[in-house]
Rosetta silent file (secondary structure, phi, psi, omega in degrees, C-alpha in Angstrom):
SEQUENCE: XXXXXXXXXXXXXXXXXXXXXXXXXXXXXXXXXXXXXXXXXXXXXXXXXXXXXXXXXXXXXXXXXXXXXXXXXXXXXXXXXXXXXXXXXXXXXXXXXX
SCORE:     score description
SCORE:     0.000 S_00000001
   1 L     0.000  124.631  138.645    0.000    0.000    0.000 S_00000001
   2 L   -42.879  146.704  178.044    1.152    3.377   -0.797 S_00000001
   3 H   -33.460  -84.117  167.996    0.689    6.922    0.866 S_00000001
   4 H    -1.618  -79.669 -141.951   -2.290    7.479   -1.455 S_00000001
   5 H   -88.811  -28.041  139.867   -3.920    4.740   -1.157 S_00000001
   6 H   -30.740  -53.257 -171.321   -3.586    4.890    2.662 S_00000001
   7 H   -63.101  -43.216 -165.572   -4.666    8.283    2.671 S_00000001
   8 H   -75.909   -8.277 -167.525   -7.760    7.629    0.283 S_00000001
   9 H  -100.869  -20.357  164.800   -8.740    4.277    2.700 S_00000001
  10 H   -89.560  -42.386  171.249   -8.693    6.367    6.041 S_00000001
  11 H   -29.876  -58.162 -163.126  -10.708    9.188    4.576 S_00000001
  12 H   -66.872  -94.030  157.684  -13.271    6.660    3.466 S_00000001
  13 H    19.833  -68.044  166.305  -13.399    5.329    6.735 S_00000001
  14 H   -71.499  -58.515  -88.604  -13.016    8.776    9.144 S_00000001
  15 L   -25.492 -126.011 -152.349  -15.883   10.216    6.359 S_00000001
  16 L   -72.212  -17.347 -141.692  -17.552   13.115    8.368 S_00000001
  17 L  -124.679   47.550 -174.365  -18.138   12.287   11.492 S_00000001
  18 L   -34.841  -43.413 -127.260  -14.562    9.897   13.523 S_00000001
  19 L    47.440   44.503  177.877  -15.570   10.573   16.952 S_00000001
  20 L  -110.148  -26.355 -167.123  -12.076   11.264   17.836 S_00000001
  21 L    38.679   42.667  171.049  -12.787   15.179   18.288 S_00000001
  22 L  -140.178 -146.723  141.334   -8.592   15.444   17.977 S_00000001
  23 E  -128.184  158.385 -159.213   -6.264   14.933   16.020 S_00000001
  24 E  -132.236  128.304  150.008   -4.122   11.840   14.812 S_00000001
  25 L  -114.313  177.862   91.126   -1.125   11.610   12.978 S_00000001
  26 L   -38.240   77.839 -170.286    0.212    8.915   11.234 S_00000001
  27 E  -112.702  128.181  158.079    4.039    9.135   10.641 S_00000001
  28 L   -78.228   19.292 -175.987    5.544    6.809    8.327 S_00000001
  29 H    72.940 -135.812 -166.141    9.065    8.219    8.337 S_00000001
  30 H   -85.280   17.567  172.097   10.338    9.343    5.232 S_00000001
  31 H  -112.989   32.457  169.735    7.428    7.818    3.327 S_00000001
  32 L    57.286 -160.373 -134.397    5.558   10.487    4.961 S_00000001
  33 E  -134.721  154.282  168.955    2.867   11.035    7.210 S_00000001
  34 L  -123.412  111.976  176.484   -1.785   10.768    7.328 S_00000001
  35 E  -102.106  145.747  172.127   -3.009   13.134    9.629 S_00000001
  36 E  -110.687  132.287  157.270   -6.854   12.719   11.010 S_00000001
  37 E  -119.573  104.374  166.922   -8.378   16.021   12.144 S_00000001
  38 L   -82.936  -10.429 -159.348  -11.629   14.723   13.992 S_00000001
  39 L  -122.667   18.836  176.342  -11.983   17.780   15.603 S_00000001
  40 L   -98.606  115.338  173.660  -12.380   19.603   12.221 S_00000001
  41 L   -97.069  102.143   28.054  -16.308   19.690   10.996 S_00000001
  42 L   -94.158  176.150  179.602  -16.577   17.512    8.705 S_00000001
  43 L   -53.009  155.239  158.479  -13.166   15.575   10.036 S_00000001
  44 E  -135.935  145.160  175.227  -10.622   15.453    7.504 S_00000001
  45 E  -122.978  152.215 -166.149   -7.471   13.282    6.802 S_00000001
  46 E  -173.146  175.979 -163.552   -4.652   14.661    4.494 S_00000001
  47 L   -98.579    6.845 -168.696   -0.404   14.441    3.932 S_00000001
  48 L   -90.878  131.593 -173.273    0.282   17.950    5.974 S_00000001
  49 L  -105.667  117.400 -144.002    2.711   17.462    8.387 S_00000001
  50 L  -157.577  139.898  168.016    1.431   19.060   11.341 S_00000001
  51 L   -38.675  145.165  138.009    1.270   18.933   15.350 S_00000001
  52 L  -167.966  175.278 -167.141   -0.679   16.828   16.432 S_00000001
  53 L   -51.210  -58.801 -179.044   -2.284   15.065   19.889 S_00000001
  54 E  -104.444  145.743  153.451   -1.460   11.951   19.312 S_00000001
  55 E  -121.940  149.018  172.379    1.346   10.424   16.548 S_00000001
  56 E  -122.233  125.241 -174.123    1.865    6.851   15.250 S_00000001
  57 E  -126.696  132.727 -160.573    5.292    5.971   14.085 S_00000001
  58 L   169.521  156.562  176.271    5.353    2.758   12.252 S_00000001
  59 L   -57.374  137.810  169.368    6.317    1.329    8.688 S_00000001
  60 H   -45.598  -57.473  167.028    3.886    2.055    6.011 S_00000001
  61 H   -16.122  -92.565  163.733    3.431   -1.725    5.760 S_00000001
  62 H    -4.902  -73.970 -177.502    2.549   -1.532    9.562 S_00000001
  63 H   -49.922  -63.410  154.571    0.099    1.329    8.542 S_00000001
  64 H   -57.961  -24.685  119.971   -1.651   -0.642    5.950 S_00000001
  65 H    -5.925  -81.089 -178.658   -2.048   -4.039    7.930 S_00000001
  66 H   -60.793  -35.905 -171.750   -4.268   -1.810   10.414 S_00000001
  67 L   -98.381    9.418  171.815   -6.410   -0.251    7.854 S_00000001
  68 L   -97.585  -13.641 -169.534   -6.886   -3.979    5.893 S_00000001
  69 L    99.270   -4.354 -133.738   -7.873   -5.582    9.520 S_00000001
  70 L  -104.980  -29.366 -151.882   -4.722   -7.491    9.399 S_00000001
  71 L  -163.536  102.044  163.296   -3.165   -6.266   12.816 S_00000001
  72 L   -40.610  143.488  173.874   -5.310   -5.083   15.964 S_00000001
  73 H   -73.592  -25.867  172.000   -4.152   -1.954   17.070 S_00000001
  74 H   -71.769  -50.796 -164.143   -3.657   -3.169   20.956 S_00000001
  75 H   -60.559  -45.808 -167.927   -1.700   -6.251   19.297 S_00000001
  76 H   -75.724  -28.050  178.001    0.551   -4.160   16.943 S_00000001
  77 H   -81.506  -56.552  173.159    1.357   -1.161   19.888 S_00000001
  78 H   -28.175  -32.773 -174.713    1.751   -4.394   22.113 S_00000001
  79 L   -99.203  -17.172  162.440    4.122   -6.082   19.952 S_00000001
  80 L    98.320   48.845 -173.710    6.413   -3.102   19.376 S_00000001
  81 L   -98.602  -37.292  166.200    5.150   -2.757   15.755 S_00000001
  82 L  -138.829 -178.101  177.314    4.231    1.146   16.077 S_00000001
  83 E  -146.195  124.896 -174.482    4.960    3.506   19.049 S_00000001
  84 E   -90.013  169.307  169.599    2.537    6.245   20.039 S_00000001
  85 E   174.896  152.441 -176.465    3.341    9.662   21.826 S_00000001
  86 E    90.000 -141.084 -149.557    1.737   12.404   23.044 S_00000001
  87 L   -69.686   66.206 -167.241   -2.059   11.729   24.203 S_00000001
  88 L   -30.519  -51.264  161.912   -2.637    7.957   24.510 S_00000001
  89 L   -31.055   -9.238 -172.953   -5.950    8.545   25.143 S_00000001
  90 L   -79.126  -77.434 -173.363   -6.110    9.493   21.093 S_00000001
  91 H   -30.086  -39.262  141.574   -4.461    5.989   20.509 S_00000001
  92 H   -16.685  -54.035 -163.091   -6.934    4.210   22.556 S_00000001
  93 H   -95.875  -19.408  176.308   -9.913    5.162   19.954 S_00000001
  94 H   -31.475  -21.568 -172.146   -8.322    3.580   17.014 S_00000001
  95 H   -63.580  -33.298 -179.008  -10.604    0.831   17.061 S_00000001
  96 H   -69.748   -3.899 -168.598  -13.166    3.545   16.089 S_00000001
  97 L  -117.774  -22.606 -163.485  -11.477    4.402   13.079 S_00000001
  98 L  -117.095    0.000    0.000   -9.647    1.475   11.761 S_00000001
């Protein structure tokens, strides 16, 4: 899976309404980053690399897994697969999004 096609499969996903009321990043290192704004009406997700409450730093791979269903999000932070910072409490709600 590619940025893109990441990007276009959490949009679809998020659509208007996450219930995260925050913001999420996504950083994939240098193959760059999916930010969630939930707390933007309607939410939005986009490539702008930007503060945000929570970030997830993990492999694209990694990143794609979780949006195919492939890799729980408790299993994959559990397993050392991504690493979170900032608000955990963000990180917590993935289940709602992925």
């Amino acid at each position: 899976m590619d940025l893109a096609s990441a990007t276009a499969s959490l949009r679809e996903k998020v659509g208007t309404q996450s219930g995260l009321n925050t913001t999420l990043k996504f950083d994939c290192g240098d193959d760059g980053v999916v930010l969630i704004d939930g707390s933007a009406e309607p939410n939005t997700v986009d490539n702008h690399n930007r503060d945000a409450a929570c970030t997830v730093a993990l492999k694209l791979s990694t990143l794609g897994d979780l949006i195919a269903g492939r890799l729980e999000p408790t299993t994959g932070f559990m397993t050392g697969r991504f690493k979170v910072s900032g608000d955990m409490s963000v990180a917590l709600k993935l289940q709602r999004v992925l």
